[in-house]
Structure formats: C-alpha cells, structure tokens
C-alpha positions in Angstrom: 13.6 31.0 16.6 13.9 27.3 15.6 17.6 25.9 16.6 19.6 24.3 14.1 20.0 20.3 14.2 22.5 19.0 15.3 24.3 15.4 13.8 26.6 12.4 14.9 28.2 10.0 12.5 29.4 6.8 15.0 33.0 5.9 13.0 34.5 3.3 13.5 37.7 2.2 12.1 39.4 -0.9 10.8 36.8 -3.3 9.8 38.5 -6.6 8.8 40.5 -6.9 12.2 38.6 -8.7 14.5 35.2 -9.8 13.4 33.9 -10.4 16.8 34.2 -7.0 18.3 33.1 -5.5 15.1 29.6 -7.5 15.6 29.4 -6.1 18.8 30.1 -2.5 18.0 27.5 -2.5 15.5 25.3 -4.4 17.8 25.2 -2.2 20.2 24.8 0.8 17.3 22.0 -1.0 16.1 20.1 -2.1 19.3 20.5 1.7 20.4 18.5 2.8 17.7 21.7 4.8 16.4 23.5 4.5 13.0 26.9 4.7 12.4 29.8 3.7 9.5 32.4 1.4 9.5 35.8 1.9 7.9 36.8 -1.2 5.6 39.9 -1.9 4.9 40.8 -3.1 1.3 43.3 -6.4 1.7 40.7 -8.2 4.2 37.7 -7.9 1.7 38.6 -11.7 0.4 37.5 -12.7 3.8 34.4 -14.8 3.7 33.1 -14.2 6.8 33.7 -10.8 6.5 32.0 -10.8 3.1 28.3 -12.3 4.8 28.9 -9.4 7.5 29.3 -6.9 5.5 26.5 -7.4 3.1 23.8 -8.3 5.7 24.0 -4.9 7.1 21.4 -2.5 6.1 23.1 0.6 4.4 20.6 2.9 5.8 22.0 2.4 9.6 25.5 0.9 9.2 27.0 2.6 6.3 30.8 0.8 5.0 33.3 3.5 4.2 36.5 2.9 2.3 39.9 2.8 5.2 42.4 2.3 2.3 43.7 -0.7 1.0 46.9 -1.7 2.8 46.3 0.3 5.8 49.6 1.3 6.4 50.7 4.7 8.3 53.0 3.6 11.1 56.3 5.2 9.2 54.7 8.4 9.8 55.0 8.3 13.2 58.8 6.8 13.6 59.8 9.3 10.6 58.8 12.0 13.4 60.1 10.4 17.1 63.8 8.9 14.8 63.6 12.0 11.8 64.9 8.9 9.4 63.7 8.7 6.1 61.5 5.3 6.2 59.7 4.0 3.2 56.9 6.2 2.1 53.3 4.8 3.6 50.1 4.9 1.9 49.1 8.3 2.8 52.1 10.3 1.3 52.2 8.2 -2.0 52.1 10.4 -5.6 48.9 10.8 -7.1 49.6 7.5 -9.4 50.0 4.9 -6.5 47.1 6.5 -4.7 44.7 5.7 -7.8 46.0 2.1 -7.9 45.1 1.5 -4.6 41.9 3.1 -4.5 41.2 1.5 -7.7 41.9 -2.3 -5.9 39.6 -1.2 -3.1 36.9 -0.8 -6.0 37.5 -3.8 -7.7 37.6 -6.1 -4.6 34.2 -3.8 -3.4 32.6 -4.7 -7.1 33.6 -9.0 -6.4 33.0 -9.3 -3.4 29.8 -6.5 -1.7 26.4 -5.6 -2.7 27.0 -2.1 -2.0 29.7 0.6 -3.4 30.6 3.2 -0.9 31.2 7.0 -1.8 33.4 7.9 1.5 36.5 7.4 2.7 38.7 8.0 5.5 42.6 7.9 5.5 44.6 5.1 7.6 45.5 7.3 10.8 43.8 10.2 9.3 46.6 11.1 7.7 46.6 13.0 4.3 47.9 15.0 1.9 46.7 16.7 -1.7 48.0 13.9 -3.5 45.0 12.0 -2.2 42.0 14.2 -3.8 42.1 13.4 -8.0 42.2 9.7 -7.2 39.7 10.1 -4.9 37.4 11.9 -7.3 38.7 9.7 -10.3 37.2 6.5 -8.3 33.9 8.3 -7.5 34.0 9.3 -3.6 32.1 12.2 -2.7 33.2 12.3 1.0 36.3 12.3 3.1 36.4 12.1 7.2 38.9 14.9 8.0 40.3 16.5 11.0 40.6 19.8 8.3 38.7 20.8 5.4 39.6 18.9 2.4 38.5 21.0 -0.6 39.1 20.0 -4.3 35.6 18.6 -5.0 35.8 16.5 -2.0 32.7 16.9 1.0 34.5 16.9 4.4 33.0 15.0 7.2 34.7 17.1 10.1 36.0 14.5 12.8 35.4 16.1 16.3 37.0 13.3 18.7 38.3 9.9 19.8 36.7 7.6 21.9 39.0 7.6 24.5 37.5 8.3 28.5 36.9 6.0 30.6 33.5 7.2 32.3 30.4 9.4 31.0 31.8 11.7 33.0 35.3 12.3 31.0 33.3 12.0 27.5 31.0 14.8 29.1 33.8 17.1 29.7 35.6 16.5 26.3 31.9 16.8 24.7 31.5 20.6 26.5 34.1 21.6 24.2 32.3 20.7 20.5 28.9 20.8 21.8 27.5 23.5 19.6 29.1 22.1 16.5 26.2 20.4 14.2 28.9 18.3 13.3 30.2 16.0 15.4 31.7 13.3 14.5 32.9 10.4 17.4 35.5 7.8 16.2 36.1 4.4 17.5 38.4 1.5 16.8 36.2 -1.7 17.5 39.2 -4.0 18.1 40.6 -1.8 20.9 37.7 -1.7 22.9 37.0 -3.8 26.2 33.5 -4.8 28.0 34.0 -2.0 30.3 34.1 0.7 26.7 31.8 -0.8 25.0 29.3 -0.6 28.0 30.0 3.4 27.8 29.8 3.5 24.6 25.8 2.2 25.1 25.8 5.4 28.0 27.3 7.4 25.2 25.1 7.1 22.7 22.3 7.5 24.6 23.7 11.1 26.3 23.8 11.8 22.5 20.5 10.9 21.5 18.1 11.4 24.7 19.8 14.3 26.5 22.3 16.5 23.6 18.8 15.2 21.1 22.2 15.0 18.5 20.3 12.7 15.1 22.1 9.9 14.2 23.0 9.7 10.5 25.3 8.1 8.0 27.5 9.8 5.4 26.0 9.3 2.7 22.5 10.8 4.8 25.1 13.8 5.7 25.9 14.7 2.2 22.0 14.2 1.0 21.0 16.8 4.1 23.8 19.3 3.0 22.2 20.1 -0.3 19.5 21.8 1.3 21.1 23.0 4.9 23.0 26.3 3.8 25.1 25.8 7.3 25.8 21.7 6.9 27.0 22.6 3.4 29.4 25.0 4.6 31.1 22.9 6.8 31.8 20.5 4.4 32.4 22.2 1.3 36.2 23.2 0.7 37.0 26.5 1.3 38.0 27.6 -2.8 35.3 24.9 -4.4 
C-alpha cells in the first residue's frame, strides 16, 4: 500500500518588522530548496523597501499571506492575567470593523504588490466567528488555525512553534504530530538569533531528507485538497 504524503507550510509571522531578518529567513527557505509563507502585516505595506521585497519573491516558493492590518492582540492577554475590561483588539471586533480592516489590507495589497493573497492568519492566532463573512466578503479562501474554521473558510491546521533550542528538542516535540499530513511549523523572523536560524537550516532538512515531509505553499495546499479526499478533510469545516 502506497502511504499518504505528507506536507509542511514554513509560516512565518510579522513581515514588516525587521526587514533584515526577514531576508534571512527566507534566504535560508529558499537556499534549502523549501517554500514557505510569510505573514504581512497591513500598516507597514507603505514601506518602500518592503514593497521591492515583497514583490521580487516568486509566489510559487515564498507565498505572502495577510497578518491583519493593525496587528494588535496584546489586550487579550492582560484582559486574562488583570480580568479588566481593556479596549477591544482586532481579533474580537464585530463583523463591520473586521471588513474595514480587511478591506484596507486589500487596498494597500492592490497600490502597492503585484500579487493578491487568498490566506490569512490572525494576529496571535486569535479568533472568533466574527472574523469569517469579512473574510469571505474580501476573497480569502484560507485561514491558519489552531481549530477548524468552517463557514466557507479552508483551514490550514497549525501544528507548532518554533521554539527548541537543539534538533534534538524539535525532534521530540515533532514525535508527537508526526503522522499528521499536515503540519504546519510557525516562526517569527524578528525573534530569531544566529544560533535559531542555524537550526532552523537542521530543521528543514530533518523535514525534507529524513521525515521526506513536501514543502508547499497555501495556495499549493488548497490546489492539492481538491483531489486528496483526506487533505480536504482536514481543512474543510466540519458543517460546510
């Protein structure tokens, strides 16, 4: 019996933050013979330098996903440690607020890239169902998610954070998602020191030489699901 394939989407977080690192995240992506997709977020797209970046990347190995607009989520957390009542952050807003800012993100995407994304993933992937008619309303097929979305919206399952320290750790967390065909590894460029992004070079090729995991973008993910019975059921919502 054949074994199913099994995918990786690279993610990677908060693109507009520092450049540098950014360059050498996908760098490193590219020279690896991976692909991977980088989370935009919406206010720093009226950065020039960000602007040549962005559009000399080939689409088919570094795909641009949308990260929201403002990026803002740190309420969530101080709501929970101080149980105040802080001003509402871009993941809880109505259904109205979400479509203005998802609509911005479009019309900054339309001035200033040569490419229109159809995924997004929520600032600290945080979410509710408020998100999923705007979504839809501005065109996105996709949505990283720690839990299936639903509503018309693909989800791209998240699986974990890059986060050890050695092969070794990342091995061990790995043992525990290693049969999903799924897996999806995020990363937050501007975090990361020498010393991570040299692992993430032994990660990726763990994934590639020795789990044989194929490298793929979202978009490639959604293409693959409409003739992979079991891809498609991973994504699709549970009542759609």
């Amino acid at each position: 019996m054949a074994l199913n394939k099994k995918y990786i989407i690279l993610k990677d977080d908060d693109a507009g933050v520092d450049l540098e690192k950014l360059k050498k995240w996908v760098d490193i992506v590219v020279k690896n013979d991976a692909k991977g997709s980088i989370g935009v977020i919406g206010k720093h797209l009226n950065d020039k330098k960000l602007q040549v970046f962005l559009n000399s990347l080939d689409q088919n190995t570094i795909e641009i996903f949308c990260h929201g607009y403002y990026h803002t989520h740190s309420p969530y957390y101080l709501n929970k440690i101080i149980r105040r009542n802080l001003p509402k952050t871009e993941f809880n807003k109505d259904k109205k607020n979400h479509g203005l800012s998802l609509k911005k993100y479009r019309e900054d995407e339309r001035k200033y890239l040569n490419s229109s994304t159809v995924s997004f993933g929520p600032q600290g992937n945080i979410w509710n169902e408020n998100i999923i008619d705007p979504l839809l309303q501005n065109s996105f097929k996709l949505m990283f998610s720690w839990e299936n979305v639903g509503g018309g919206i693909h989800t791209i399952p998240l699986s974990s954070n890059f986060r050890q320290n050695s092969l070794e750790e990342f091995i061990k967390s790995y043992e525990r998602k290693k049969d999903d065909l799924i897996y999806t590894l995020q990363f937050h460029h501007a975090k990361l020191t020498d010393k991570k992004f040299k692992l993430m070079e032994e990660v990726i090729d763990f994934l590639k030489n020795k789990e044989k995991r194929i490298f793929v973008t979202p978009s490639e993910l959604l293409e693959i699901s409409k003739n992979d019975k079991e891809i498609y059921s991973l994504m699709i919502g549970k009542n759609d």
